[in-house]
N, C-alpha and C positions, 0 to 999 in steps of 0.2 A: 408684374408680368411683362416682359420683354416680347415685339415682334422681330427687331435684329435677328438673324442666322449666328449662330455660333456654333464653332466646332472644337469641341473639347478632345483634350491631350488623351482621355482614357477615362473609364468608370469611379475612377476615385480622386479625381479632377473634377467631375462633375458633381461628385458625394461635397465635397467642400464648398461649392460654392451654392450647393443648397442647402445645407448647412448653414453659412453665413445668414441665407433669408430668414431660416428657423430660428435663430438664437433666440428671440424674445421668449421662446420656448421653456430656455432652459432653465432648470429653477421650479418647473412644472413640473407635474407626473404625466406621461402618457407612454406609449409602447411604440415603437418602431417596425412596423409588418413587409418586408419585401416580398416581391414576385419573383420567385427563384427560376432562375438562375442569376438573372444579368441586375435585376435589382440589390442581390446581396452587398454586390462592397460597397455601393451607394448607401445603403443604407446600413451598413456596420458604422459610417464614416459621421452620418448622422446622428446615430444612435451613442457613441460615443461622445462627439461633443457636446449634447444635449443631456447626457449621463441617464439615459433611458434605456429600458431594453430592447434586446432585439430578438424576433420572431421571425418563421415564414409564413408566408398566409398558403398555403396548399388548397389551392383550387382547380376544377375540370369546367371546362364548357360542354356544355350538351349539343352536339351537331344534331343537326338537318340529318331525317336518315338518307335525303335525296341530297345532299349538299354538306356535308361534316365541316365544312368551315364557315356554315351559317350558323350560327348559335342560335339556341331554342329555351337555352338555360343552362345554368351550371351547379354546379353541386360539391360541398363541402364534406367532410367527415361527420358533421352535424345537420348540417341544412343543405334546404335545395330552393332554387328560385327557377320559375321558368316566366317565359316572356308568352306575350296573347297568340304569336304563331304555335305555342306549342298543345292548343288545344286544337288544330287541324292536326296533330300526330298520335298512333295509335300508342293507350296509355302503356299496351305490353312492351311496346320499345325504348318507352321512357324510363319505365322500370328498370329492365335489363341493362340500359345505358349506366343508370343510376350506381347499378350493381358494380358494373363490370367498372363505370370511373373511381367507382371507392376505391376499389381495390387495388387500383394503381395509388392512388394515395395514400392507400396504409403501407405499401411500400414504402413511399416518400416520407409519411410520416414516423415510421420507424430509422430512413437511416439519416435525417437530420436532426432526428431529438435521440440518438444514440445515448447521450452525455448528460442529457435535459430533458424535462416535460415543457413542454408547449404551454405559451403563456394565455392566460385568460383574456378574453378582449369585453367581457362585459362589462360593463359602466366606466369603461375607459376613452382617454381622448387619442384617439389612433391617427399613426403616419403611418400610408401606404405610399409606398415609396417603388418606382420601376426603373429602368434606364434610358425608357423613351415608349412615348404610344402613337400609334398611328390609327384604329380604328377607334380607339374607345371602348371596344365590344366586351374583349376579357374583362378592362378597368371596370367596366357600368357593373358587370354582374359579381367582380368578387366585392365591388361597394356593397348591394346588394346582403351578398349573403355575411358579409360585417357588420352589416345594421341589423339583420336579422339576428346576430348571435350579441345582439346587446350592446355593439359600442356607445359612447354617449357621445363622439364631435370625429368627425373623419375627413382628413386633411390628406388630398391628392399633391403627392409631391413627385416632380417630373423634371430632368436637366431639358427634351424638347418633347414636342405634339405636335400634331398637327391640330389646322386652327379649325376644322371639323368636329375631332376628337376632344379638343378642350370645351368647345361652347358643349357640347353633349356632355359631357359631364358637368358642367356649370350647373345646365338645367336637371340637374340628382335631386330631388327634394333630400337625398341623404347625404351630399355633399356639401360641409360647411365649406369647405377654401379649397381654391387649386393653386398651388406653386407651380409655378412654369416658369425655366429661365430664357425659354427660347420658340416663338410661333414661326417657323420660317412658311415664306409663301410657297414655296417649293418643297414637298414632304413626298420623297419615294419609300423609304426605309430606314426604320432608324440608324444602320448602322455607317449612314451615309455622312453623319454629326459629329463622329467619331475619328480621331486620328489612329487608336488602338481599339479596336471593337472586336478582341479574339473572344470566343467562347469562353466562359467562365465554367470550367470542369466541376462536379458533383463534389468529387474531395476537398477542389478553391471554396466551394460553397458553406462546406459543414466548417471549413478553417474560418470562416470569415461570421458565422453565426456563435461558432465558439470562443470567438475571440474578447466576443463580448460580454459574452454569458463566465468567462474567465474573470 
């Protein structure tokens, strides 16, 4: 793990040279899981050299119903995990939240496995792989509900973080290792790391999950 600042050419510049860290990898079995969107080519690129597969991990945060970008918990197609704030909230809001975030997800989950069924993550050794964290908040809860669907070793793989956001996730009792190539002491955003940081479109996405799955 690197505290140098680095700023990378683009998402698939960064895929390779975390790549490089994982190789002792290869040879092994485990599964490649990005957070879609901007994790995808990062982790195609991974997934590739390591000759692993690739998945998305499709998860929702449960907002604050006074605060929607405090998280209170998140919720899976399978599972849901909430955090201790989320017993100050009433459970009829929980529920409906629950409801209403599936169902954005069985969108999602319908138009990336167009081609494919969604791979298994139980008893597997899982890379969650993003393009960069700045809270932690999303990463802590989709750990979370990966350990809850049975993975057996779950490896945070990140090109930066900030140095909040990585010691938080150090201390995951469900986090074996975090890859980070980059702690800088200054952390606005991640798209600040980036020479090319355009959005990665919904179509870039399903091209870059099938390429593997190819």
């Amino acid at each position: 793990m690197m505290n140098a600042t680095m700023v990378f050419k683009n998402r698939a510049q960064a895929g390779e040279l975390l790549a490089d860290c994982l190789s002792e990898l290869k040879g092994s079995k485990g599964l490649v899981l990005a957070i879609p969107r901007g994790g995808l080519p990062l982790g195609a690129v991974i997934a590739k050299k390591l000759m692993w597969p690739l998945d998305v991990v499709l998860t929702k945060k449960i907002g604050h119903p006074n605060n929607k970008e405090y998280a209170i918990g998140a919720v899976s197609l399978k599972s849901r995990v909430l955090s201790e704030a989320a017993a100050e909230v009433e459970k009829s809001y929980i529920e409906e939240e629950t409801k209403r975030l599936r169902a954005v997800l069985e969108k999602r989950e319908r138009e990336y496995h167009q081609h494919s069924k969604a791979e298994e993550m139980k008893n597997k050794r899982i890379i969650l792989v993003d393009d960069g964290i700045a809270t932690g908040n999303t990463m802590l809860a989709t750990v979370d509900l990966i350990h809850k669907e049975g993975a057996s070793e779950i490896i945070i793989a990140t090109p930066v973080a900030a140095n909040s956001a990585i010691n938080r996730l150090e201390r995951s009792p469900y986090v074996d290792r975090v890859v980070c190539l980059s702690q800088p002491l200054y952390f606005q955003a991640v798209g600040q790391f980036y020479e090319d940081f355009r959005q990665v479109s919904d179509e870039e996405a399903r091209e870059f999950l099938e390429s593997v799955h190819t």
